[in-house]
N, C-alpha and C positions, 0 to 999 in steps of 0.2 A: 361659151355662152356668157358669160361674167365676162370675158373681154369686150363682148359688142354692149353689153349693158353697160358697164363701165365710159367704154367710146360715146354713148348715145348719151348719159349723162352731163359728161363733160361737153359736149357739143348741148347742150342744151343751156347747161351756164352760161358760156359764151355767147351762147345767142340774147340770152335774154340780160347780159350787161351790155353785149353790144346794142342793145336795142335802147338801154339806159341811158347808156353816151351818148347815144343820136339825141335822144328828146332834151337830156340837160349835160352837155359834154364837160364842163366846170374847168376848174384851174387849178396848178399849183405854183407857186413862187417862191424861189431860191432865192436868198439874197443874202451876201456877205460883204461886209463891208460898204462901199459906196455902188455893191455893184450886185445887179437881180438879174435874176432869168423868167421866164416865166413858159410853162408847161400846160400842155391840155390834162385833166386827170387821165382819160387814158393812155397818153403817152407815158406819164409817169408813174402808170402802175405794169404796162409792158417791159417797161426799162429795169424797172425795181425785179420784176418776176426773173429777165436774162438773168441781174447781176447776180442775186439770190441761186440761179442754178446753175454759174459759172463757179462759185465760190464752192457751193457744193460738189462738184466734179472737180475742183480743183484740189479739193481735200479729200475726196475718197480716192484719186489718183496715187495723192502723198501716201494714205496710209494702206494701200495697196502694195504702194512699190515698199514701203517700211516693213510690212509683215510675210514680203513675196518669199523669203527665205523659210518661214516658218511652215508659211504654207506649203511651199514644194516639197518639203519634208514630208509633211502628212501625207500628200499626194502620193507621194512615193510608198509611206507606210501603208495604205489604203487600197494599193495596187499588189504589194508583196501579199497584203493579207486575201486579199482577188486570188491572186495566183498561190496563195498557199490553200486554201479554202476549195481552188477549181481540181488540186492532185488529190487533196484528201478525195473528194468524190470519187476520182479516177483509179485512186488505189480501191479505195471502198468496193466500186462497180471490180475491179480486176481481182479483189477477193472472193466475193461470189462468183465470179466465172472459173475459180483456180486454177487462174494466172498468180501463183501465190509469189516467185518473185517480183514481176512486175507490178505486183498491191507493195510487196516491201518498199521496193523502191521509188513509188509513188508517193507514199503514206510518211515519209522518211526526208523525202526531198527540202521542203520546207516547212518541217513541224516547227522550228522556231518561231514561224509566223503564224501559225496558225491558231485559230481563235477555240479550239477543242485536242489541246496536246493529249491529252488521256487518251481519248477515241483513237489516235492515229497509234499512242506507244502500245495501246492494249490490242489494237489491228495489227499493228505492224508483227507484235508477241506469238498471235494466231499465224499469220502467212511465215513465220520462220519456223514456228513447232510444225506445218505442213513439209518444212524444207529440212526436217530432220536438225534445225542448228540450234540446241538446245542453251548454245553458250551465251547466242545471242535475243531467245527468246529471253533468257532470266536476265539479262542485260536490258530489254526495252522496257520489263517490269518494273524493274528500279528506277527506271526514269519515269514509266508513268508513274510511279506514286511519289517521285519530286514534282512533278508536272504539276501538283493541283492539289491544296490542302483538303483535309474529309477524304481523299479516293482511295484509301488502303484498306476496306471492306472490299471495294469493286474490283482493284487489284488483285487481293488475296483469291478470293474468287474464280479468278483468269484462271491466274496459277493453277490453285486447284486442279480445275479442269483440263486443262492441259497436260500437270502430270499426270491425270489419269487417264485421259487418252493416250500417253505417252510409255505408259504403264511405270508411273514411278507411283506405288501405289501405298506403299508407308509415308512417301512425302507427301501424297494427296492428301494420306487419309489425319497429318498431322496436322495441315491447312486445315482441312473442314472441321477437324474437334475445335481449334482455337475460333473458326468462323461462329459453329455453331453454340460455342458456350458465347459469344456477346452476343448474337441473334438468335435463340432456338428458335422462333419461328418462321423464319427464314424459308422458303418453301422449295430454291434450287437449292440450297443448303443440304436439306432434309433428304432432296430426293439423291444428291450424290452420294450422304452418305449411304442411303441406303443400296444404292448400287455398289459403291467400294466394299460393304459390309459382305453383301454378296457375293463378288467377285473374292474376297480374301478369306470366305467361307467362315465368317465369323458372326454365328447366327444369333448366340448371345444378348447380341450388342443391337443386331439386326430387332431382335423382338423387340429389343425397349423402344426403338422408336416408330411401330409400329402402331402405336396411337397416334402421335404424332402426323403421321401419314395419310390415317384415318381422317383426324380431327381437320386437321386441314387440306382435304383433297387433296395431295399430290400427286397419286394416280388413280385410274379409274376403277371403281369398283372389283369388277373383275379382274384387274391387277391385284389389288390386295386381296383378294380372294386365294389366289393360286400363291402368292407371295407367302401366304401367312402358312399355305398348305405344305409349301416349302420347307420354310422355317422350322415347323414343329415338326415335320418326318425325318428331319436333320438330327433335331436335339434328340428325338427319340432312337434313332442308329447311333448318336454320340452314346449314349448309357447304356446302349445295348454293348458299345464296342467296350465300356471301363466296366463290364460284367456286374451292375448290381442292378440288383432288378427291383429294388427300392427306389433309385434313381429313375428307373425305368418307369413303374407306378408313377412316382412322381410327375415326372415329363408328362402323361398321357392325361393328368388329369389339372395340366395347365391349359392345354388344348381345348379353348371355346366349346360349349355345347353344340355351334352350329355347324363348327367344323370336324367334331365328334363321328357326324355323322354323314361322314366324306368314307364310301364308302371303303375306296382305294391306300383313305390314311389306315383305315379300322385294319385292312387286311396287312399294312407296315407291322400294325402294334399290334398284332397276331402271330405274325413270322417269329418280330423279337421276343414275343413272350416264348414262345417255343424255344427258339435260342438258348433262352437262358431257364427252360424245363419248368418254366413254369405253366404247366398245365390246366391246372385247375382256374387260373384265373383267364385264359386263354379262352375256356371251356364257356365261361360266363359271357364273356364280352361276344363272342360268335351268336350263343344262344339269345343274346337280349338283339344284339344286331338284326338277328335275325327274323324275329316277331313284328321290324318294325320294315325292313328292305331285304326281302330274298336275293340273293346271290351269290352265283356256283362257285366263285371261287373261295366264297368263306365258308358252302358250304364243303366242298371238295376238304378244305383243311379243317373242319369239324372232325371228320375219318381218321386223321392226322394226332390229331389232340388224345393224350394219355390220360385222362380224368381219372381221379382216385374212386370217383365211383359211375365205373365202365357201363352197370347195368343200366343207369338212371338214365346215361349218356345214350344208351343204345334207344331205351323208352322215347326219347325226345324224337330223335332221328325217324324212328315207327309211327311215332304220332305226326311228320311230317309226312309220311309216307299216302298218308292216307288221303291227302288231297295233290301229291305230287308222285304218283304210283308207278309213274313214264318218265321220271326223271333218270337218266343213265348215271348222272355224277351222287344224287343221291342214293338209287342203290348201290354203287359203288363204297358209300362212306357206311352205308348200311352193312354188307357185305367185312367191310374191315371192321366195325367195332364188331357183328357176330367173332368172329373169327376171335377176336381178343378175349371176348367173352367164353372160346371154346365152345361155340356154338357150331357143329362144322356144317353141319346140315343146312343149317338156314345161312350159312354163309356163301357156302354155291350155291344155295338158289339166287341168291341176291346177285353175284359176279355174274351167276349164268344168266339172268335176265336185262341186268346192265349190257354185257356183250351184246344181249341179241338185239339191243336199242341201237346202240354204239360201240362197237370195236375201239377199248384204250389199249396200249402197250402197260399202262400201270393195272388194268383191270386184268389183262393174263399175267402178270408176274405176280399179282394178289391170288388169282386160279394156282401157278405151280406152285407156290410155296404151299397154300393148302394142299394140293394133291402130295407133295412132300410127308406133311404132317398126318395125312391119311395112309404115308406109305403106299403110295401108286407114282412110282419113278419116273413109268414109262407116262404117263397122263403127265405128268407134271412136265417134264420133259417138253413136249408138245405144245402146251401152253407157254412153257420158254421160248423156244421158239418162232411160235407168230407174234409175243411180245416183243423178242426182240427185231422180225423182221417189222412190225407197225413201226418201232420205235425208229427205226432207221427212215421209213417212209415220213413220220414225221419230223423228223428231225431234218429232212431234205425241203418238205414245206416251209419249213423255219427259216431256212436259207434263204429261200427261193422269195419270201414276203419281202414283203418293204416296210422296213422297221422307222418310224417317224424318228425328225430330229429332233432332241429336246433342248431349246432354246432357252435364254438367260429367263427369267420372268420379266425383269424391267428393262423397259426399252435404252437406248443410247443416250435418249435425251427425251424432253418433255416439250 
């Protein structure tokens, strides 16, 4: 459109000088010496226009052919970088297909030319950790980070990553601490290490950056929910296993109040308290649990628990009773603190009523040992017996279920 605008203007000039000449055409005269010429004006401004764009194509000729050498050069550089620019792509494209040699040796072909050496030595680094050639991935590292002043964050990075897919997991984990002290908040930073902490079961270290995680989203909610439920059932089996149950205390009451009340952690730091005989505070944490979420399996191990004062213990259990009277597992816990108590009476009635709800293998071996302690051998006997045949029927159930996998908490990648 600007060509024909252009065209129409110029034809418009023309027209309207030629129209100029027509009406007064004038003159021009040369004259040197003894000797003149004499010219129409517009012959001598057609003449003047040739000479003027003879001259000029006469010299953009010259300095054409004077700079052809330079320019073929470029030409050529311009074409190399074409074709180093068209492999990067093709490796690129041949890395996400994993065609992981032919991305190497795409990505590799002409990185000299290529106007993004990083991208190609840190690709190339990926497609050989794929090829198992570990010699030559820490080999195109080093060049990427000659390749391009400032790139030894995004380098180190790589690395990283790779040796932790690669399972070099002290060398990853020696990367990220140096990543993470000049960037803490770094958020792929953050989240590997919190996967290498995991992986190398070093929950310590995992909890402190756990705000971190928090603070700046690096995974979803629900990730750090189960993460943190993790972490603290960890530290709390670590002080369980070095036997001090000061430690133990300790651990349980670093543990979030909202994750306190998880019901499955409560029942961890119930076992350990047990573990380590401590009963009485076992006693507390079940009972207060209890007022606020019912459930059997904390009540089951309430029966369980030695309190120093058994009658109080018993009292609580009774006063459950009375809105929970059809519970099998709580008669059951019923049934065992009478017993403890030396209460024998009220302690079969509690087993024999549990049974008649629910048939446990644990509720007849609580029946023989009482009939034991009542001296009825043969009764007690009996109750061995179907205890241990239930026990065997369940214990086949158990088998026969399908027990879920339990997977890492944090995913591969983000």
């Amino acid at each position: 459109m600007k060509w024909l605008f252009g065209t129409l203007f110029i034809l418009l000039i023309a027209t309207s000088l030629s129209l100029l000449a027509y009406q007064d055409p004038g003159y021009v005269i040369i004259a040197w010496g003894l000797k003149s010429a004499e010219l129409s004006l517009s012959l001598f401004i057609i003449l003047t226009v040739i000479s003027f764009s003879l001259v000029y194509f006469i010299l953009r000729i010259l300095i054409v052919s004077w700079n052809m050498p330079s320019s073929f050069r470029q030409w050529r550089e311009r074409q190399k970088t074409l074709k180093a620019r068209r492999d990067t792509n093709k490796g690129l494209i041949e890395l996400a297909q994993g065609n992981w040699a032919r991305a190497e040796r795409f990505l590799l072909r002409h990185v000299n030319k290529s106007d993004t050496p990083l991208l190609n030595y840190l690709s190339a680094a990926r497609a050989a950790q794929k090829l198992s050639a570990s010699e030559r991935r820490d080999n195109y590292l080093g060049l990427a980070h000659k390749s391009m002043q400032g790139s030894g964050f995004a380098v180190q990075l790589t690395q990283a990553e790779l040796q932790l897919v690669h399972g070099q997991l002290e060398q990853s984990l020696a990367t990220l601490v140096q990543l993470h002290s000049s960037s803490p908040k770094h958020p792929h930073v953050l989240f590997l290490l919190a996967r290498i902490y995991e992986m190398l079961r070093s929950w310590p270290d995992l909890l402190k950056i756990i705000p971190d995680l928090k603070k700046y989203r690096i995974i979803s909610p629900e990730q750090l929910h189960d993460l943190e439920l993790v972490v603290h059932r960890e530290l709390i089996t670590s002080a369980t296993q070095h036997g001090d149950v000061n430690e133990l205390r300790s651990e349980w009451q670093k543990v979030p109040k909202v994750l306190r009340r998880d019901v499955f952690l409560t029942q961890h730091y119930v076992r350990c308290l047990l573990t380590l005989n401590d009963h009485d505070s076992a006693e507390m944490v079940v009972r207060e649990t209890l007022k606020r979420d019912w459930d059997m399996q904390l009540v089951y191990l309430y029966g369980i628990i030695e309190a120093k004062d058994s009658d109080k213990q018993l009292a609580t259990v009774e006063g459950w009773l009375k809105t929970n009277e059809n519970n099998p597992v709580l008669l059951l816990t019923a049934g065992r603190l009478c017993k403890r108590n030396q209460l024998w009476g009220k302690a079969q009635a509690y087993l024999d009523a549990s049974l008649g709800i629910q048939p446990r293998s644990d509720t007849y071996k609580e029946l023989g040992q009482l009939m034991e302690q009542l001296e009825e051998p043969d009764s007690a006997v009996e109750y061995f017996r179907k205890g241990l045949m239930l026990a065997q029927e369940e214990r086949l159930d158990d088998m026969l279920s399908v027990v879920p996998v339990i997977l890492p908490v944090l995913p591969a990648s983000v």
